[in-house]
N, C-alpha and C positions, 0 to 999 in steps of 0.2 A: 724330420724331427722339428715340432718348435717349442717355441717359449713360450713360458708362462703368461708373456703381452699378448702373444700374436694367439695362444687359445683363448685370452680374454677377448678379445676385437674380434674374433673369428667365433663363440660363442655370444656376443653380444649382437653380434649381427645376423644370424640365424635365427636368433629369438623377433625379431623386427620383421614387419611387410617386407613384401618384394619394392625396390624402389626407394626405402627410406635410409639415411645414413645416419651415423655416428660422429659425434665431437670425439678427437683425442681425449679432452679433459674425462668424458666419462668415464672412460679406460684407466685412467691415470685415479680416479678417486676410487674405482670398484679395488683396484689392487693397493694404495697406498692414501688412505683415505686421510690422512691425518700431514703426508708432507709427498702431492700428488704432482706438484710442480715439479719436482726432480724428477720422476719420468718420461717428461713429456720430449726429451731428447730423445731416448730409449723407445718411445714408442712412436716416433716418426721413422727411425729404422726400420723397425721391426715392420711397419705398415709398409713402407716401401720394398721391403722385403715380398711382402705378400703380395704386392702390387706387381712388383717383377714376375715373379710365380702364377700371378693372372685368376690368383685368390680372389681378392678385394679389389675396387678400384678406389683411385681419389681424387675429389671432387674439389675445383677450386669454383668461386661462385657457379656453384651446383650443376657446374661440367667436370667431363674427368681431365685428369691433366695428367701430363709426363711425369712417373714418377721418380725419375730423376733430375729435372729440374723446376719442380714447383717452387715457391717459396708464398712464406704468409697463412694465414688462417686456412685451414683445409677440413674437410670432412673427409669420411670414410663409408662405403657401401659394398656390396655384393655387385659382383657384373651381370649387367642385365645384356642382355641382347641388343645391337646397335650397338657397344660402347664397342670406341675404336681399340685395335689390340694394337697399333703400333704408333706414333708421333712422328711426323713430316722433320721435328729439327732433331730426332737422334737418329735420321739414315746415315749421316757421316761416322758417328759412332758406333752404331752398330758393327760395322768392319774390326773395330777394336774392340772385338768381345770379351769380358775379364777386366776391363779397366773400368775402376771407378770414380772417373773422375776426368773433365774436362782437361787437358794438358795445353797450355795456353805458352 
């Protein structure tokens, strides 16, 4: 089942070439045009959601990144072929499946 974000980004990005990505913001104004900033929480979730699931990937300077530790300006794409499915710094993590979140 998803959300109403994750069909928005996941129909907005079908509609796109193979290869081009999406801003957050455009998601956040198609669903909430008039006060688009309060989304933009909501819909880093919900992308990283999709990103774990191997939906979507996401692109930090227009490579994909871990989408569990990215931070900063991101976009969003469709996985192409070549992009990696797994990140060299969450193999420690990995073993701790179900946890969200570094324990330091």
């Amino acid at each position: 089942m998803t959300t109403p974000i994750q069909d928005t980004i996941l129909s907005q990005l079908a509609a796109l070439p193979a290869g081009k990505s999406i801003d957050p913001m455009s998601v956040a104004k198609i669903l909430q045009p008039e006060r688009w900033q309060r989304l933009l929480g909501h819909i880093r979730t919900d992308a990283v959601e999709l990103a774990k699931e191997g939906k979507i990937v996401i692109l930090r300077h227009n490579k994909p990144t871990n989408p569990e530790k990215f931070r900063g300006v991101y976009r969003l794409r469709l996985p192409m072929e070549g992009d990696p499915t797994s990140f060299p710094d969450v193999a420690d993590d990995e073993a701790d499946d179900g946890v969200d979140g570094a324990e330091d």
